[in-house]
C-alpha positions in Angstrom: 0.0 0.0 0.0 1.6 3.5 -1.2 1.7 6.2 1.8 -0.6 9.1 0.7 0.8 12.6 1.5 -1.5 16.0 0.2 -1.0 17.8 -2.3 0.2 20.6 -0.3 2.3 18.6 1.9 3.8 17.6 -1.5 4.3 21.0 -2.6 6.3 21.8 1.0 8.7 18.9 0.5 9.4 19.7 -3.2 10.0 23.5 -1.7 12.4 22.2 1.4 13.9 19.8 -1.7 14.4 22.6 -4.3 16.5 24.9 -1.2 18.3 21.5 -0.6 19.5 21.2 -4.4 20.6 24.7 -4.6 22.5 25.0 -1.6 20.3 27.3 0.9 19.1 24.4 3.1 20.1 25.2 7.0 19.4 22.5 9.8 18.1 23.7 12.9 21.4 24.2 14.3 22.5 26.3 11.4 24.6 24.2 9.2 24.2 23.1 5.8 22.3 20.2 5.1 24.3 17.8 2.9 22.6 14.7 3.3 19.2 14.0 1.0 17.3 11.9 3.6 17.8 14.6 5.7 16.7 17.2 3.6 13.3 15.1 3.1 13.1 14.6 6.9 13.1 18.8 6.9 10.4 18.6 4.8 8.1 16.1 6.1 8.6 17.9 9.3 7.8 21.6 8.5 4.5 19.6 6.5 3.3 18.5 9.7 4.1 21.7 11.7 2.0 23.4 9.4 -0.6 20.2 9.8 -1.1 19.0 6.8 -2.0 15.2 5.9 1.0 13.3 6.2 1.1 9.7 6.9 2.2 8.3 10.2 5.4 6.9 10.4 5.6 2.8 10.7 6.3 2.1 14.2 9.4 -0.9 14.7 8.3 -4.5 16.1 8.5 -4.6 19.6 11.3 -7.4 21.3 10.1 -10.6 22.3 10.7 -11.7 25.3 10.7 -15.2 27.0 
């Protein structure tokens, strides 16, 4: 099953991607963002700051234990 993200959720994450690819993108902690994953990370999470419909994230199996 594909994850379904708005279209203006979309649009945030293509923004946050486009500042990413020409270089403006600052982390929180003011340094540039180099890493792609992290980029799209930014963007999901400036998409749900400003609540729009973004999946939730796939929670990990718990440990068994015996």
């Amino acid at each position: 099953m594909e994850k379904k993200y708005s279209a203006a959720a979309q649009k945030k994450i293509g923004k946050v991607m486009h500042e990413f690819k020409e270089g403006h993108l600052k982390s929180s902690s003011g340094t540039k963002v180099t890493s792609r994953k992290q980029a799209i990370v930014i963007g999901i999470s400036e998409a749900k700051q400003a609540h729009l419909k973004v999946p939730a994230q796939k929670k990990a199996a718990g440990k068994k234990t015996k």
